[in-house]
VOGU-3710 file (C-alpha; in Angstrom, 3 decimals, decimal comma):
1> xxxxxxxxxx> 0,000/0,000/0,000  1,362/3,137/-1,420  1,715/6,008/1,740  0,399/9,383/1,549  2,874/11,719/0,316  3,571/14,161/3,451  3,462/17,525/2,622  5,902/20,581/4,536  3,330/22,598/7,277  2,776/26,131/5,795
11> xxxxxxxxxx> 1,202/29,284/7,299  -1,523/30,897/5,321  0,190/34,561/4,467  -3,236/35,815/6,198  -3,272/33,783/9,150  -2,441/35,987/12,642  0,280/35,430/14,081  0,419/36,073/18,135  2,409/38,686/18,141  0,264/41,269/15,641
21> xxxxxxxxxx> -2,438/41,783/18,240  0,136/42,999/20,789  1,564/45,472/19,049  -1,577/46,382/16,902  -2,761/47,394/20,501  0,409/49,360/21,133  0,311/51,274/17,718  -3,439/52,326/18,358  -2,942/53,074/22,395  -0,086/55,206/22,198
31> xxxxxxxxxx> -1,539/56,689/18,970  2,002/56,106/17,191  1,799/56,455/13,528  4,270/54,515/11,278  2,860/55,738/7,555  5,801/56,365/5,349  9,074/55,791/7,786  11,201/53,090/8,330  10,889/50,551/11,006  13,012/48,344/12,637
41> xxxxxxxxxx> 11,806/45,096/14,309  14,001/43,483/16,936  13,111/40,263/17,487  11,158/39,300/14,480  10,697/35,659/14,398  7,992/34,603/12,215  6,856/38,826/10,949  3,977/39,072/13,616  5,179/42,913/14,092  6,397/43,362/10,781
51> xxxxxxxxxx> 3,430/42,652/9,048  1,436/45,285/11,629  3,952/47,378/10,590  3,442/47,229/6,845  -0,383/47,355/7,100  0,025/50,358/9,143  2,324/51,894/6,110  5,671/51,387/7,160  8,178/52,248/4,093  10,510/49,648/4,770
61> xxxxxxxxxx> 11,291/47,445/7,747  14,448/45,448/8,984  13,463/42,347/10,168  15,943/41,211/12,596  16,211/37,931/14,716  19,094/35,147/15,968  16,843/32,796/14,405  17,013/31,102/11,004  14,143/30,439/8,298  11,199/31,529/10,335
71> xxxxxxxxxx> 10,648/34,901/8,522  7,139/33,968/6,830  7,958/33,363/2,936  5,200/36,399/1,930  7,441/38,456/4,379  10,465/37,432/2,650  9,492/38,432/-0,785  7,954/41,573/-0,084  10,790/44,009/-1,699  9,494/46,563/2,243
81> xxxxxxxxxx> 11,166/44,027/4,182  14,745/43,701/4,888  15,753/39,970/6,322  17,995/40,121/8,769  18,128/36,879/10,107  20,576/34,941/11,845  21,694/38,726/13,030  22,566/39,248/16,719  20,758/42,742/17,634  24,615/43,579/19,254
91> xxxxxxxxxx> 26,401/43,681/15,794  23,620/46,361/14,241  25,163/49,380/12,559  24,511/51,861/10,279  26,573/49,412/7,525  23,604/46,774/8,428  20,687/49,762/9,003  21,173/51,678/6,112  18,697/54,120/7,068  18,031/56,529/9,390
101> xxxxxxxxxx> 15,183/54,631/11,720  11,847/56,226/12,577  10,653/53,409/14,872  12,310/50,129/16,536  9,844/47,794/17,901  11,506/45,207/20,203  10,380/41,642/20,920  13,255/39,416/22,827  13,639/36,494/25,043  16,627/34,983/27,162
111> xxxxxxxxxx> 17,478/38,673/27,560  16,209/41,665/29,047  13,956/44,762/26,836  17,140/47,436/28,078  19,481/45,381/27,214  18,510/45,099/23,614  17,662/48,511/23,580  21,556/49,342/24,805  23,123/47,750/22,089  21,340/50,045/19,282
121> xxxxxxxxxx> 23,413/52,349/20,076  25,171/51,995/16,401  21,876/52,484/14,666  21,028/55,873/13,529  18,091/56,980/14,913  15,600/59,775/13,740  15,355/62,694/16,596  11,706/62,297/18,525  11,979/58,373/17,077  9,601/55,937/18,435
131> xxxxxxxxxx> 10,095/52,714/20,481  7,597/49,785/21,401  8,671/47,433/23,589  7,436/44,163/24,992  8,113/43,374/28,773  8,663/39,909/29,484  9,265/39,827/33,212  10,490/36,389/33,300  13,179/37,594/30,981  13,473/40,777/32,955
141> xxxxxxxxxx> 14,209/39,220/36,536  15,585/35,917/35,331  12,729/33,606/36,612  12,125/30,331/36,789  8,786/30,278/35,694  6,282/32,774/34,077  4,985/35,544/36,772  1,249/36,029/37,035  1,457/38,476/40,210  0,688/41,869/39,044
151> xxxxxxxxxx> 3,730/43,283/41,715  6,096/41,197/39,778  4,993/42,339/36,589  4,982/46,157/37,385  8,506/45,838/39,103  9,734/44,054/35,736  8,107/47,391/34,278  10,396/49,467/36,370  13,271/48,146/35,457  12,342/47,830/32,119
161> xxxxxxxxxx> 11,835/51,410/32,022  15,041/52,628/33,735  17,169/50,767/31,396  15,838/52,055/28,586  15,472/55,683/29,655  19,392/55,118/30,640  20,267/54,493/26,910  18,365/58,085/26,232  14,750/57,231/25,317  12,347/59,108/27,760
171> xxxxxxxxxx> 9,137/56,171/28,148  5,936/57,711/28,169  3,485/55,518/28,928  2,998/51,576/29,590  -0,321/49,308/28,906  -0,749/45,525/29,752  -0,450/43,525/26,636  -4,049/41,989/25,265  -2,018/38,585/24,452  -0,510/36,504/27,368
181> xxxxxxxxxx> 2,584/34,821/26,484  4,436/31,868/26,418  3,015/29,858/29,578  0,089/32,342/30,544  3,001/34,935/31,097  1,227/38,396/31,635  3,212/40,906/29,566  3,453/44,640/29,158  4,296/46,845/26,397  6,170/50,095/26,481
191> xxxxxxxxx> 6,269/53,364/24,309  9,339/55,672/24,917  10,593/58,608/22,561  14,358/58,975/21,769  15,199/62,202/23,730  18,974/62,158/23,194  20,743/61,037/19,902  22,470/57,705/20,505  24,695/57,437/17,651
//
């Protein structure tokens, strides 16, 4: 008996991916328009971001992540996206980021949110640019397991916050995220304004 041929899993090019409601609910909370500039997205994994960047009219984004092969193939053939993968956020420079950035969004694990945001400091930035970030406390204070107690979450917040307002972005406001994470993780998301140049 012959056996079914197996065919390779695919993801519909419409199909959402988890993290385009988080920062979908960023974009329209903190009112931060992206029509026309250039985006960076830190992070990028499969293009969750990236494509709520493009439908929000992003020119162009760099899609950066450690990973390899999980940029979704419409992602990877649309001549707006840049595919950086298998990049390390540390080695970004303005030989890698051509252009000057209007807005990094940032989406890590195994490290914290400030500590990603620290090592941009090669990119040139636009002045009054715009950052999004996503707060993973269990990233953030190196836990064990996923935090559900709101005291943990809002101290992760703090430090969150400090570290990037150390690298010169001022944060100006904070909102849970509408998507739990990995492991019912509750997550927040950040919007800070560069308020010094970096590079």
């Amino acid at each position: 008996m012959k056996k079914p041929q197996q065919r390779p899993l695919t993801v519909p090019a419409r199909a959402p991916l988890r993290g385009e409601a988080k920062l979908q609910a960023a974009l329209d909370s903190f009112a931060v328009d992206v029509g026309g500039r250039v985006a960076l997205d830190v992070g990028a994994s499969a293009g969750g971001f990236t494509r709520v960047l493009l439908r929000a009219g992003a020119a162009r984004v760099y899609a950066v992540d450690v990973g390899h092969g999980q940029l979704l193939g419409s992602l990877r053939q649309d001549p707006r996206v840049v595919n950086l993968e298998a990049t390390n956020v540390s080695v970004l420079d303005e030989s890698i980021i051509r252009d000057v950035v209007d807005v990094v969004v940032v989406d890590v694990s195994y490290m914290a949110l400030a500590s990603a945001v620290a090592q941009l400091d090669r990119v040139r930035f636009a002045p009054g640019a715009d950052l999004i970030g996503l707060v993973k406390p269990m990233f953030e204070l190196r836990l064990a397991t996923a935090p559900v107690d709101r005291a943990v979450v809002e101290d992760a917040a703090r430090r969150a916050r400090a570290g990037i307002e150390a690298s010169g972005w001022t944060v100006l406001r904070a909102i849970d995220s509408p998507v739990r994470g990995g492991r019912g993780a509750v997550e927040m998301l950040l919007h800070a304004r560069l308020s010094s140049p970096i590079a």
